[in-house]
C-alpha positions as CSV (number, residue, x, y, z in Angstrom):
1,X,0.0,0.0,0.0
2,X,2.5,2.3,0.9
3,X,4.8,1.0,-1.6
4,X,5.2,3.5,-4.3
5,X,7.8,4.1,-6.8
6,X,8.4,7.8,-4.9
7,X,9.1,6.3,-1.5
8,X,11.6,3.6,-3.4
9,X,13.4,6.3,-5.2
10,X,13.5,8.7,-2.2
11,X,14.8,5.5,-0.2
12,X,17.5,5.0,-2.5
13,X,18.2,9.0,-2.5
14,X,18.4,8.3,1.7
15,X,20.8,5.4,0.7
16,X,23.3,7.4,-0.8
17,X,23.2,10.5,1.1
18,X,24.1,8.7,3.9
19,X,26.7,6.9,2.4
20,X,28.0,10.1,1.0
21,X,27.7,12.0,4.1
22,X,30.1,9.2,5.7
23,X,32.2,10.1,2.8
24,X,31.9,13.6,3.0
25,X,32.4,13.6,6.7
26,X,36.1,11.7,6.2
27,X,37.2,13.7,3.8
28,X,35.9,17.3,5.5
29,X,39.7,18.2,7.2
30,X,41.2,18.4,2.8
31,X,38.1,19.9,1.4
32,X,38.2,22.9,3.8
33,X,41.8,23.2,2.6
34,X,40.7,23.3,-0.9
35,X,38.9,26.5,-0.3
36,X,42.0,28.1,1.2
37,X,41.0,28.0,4.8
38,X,44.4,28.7,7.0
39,X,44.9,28.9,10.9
40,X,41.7,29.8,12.8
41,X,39.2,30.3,10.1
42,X,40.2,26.3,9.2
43,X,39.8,25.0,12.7
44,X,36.5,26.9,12.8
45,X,34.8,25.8,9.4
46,X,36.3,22.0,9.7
47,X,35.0,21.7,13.2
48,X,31.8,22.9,12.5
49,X,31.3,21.2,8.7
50,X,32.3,18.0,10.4
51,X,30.0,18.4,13.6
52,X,27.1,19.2,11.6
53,X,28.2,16.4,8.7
54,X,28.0,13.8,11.4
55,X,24.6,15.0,12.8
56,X,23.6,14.8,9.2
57,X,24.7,11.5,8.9
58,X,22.7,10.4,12.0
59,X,19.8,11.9,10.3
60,X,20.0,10.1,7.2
61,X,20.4,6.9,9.4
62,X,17.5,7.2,10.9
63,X,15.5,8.6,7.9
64,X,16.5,4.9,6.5
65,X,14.0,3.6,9.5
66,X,11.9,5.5,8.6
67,X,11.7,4.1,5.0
68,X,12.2,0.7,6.1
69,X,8.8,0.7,7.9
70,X,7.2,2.3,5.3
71,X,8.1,0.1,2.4
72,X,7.3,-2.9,5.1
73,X,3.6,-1.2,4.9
74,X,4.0,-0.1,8.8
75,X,5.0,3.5,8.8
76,X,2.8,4.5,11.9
77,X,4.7,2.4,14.7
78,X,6.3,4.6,17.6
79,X,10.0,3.8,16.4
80,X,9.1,6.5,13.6
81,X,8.0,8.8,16.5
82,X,11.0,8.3,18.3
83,X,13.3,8.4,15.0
84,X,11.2,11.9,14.4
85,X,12.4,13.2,18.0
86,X,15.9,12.0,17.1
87,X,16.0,13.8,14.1
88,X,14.6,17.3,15.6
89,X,17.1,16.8,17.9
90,X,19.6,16.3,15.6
91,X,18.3,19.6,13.7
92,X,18.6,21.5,17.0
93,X,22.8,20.3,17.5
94,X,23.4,21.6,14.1
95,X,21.7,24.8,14.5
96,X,23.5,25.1,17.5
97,X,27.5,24.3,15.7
98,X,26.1,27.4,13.6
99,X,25.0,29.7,15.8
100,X,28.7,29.3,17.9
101,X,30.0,29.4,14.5
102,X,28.5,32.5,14.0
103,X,30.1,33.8,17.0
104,X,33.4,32.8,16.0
105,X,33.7,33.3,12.1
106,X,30.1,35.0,10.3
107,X,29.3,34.1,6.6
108,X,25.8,34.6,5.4
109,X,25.5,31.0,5.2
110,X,25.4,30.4,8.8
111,X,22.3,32.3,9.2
112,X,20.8,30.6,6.7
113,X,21.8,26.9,8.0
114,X,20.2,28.2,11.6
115,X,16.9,29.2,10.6
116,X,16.5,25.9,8.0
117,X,17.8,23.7,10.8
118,X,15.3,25.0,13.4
119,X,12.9,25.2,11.2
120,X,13.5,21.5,10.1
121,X,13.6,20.5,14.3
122,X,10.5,22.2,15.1
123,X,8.8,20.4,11.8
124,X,10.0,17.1,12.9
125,X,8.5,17.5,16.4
126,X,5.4,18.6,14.9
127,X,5.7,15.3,12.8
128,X,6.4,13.4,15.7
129,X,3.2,14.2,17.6
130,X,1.4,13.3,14.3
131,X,3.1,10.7,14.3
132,X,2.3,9.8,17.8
133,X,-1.2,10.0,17.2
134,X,-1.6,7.8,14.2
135,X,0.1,5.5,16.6
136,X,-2.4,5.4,19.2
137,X,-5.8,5.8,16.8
138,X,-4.5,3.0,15.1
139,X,-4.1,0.7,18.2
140,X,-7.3,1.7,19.4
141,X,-8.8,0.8,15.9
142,X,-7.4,-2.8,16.8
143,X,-8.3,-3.3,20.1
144,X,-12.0,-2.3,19.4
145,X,-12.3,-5.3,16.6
């Protein structure tokens, strides 16, 4: 039921993001050196490209739960609510790298990478309690038949 071809090809998109974020996250220290980052200014965007890479990373992981109960045809279980809560919290540590970041070393950037990653925690909570409720309709729905 759930089963569609946009959930498979997003699945694989998870797939690979989260295989190159892994990728990514190894090889932040040379890219940052690529774009002629020297002394503090490196420490600064390595530290906080990696941070947020591997809270990125953890998101993907998670997103591939997600997808895994959904193409099993059993999205609304409570491991997607908890995943959800991960994932805003997750969010919330990356807006946080920026926001220190932005304290240490400004570029436009970082204010952008606050507000979507706040944004994207506070939709993921909102998710969650959807989420949540689904959960327990549902169970209801079964206990009453």
């Amino acid at each position: 039921m759930y089963k569609t071809k946009i959930s498979q090809i997003t699945a694989i998109l998870v797939n690979i993001m989260f295989f190159g974020g892994i990728l990514a996250c190894i090889l932040t220290p040379w890219g940052t050196k690529f774009y002629s980052f020297r002394g503090r200014e490196y420490i600064i965007q390595t530290g906080a490209i990696f941070l947020s890479g591997v809270a990125s990373v953890y998101i993907m992981y998670e997103l591939r739960r997600i997808f895994k109960t959904i193409t099993n045809n059993d999205p609304f279980v409570m491991d997607n609510a908890a995943s959800l809560k991960k994932i805003s919290i997750a969010s919330f540590a990356i807006a946080a790298v920026y926001i220190v970041k932005a304290f240490l070393f400004f570029t436009p950037a970082t204010f952008v990478i606050i507000v979507i990653f706040i944004t994207a925690g506070l939709f993921c909570l909102t998710l969650m309690t959807v989420f949540t409720a689904a959960v327990r309709f549902k169970e209801e729905n079964s206990l009453t038949i």
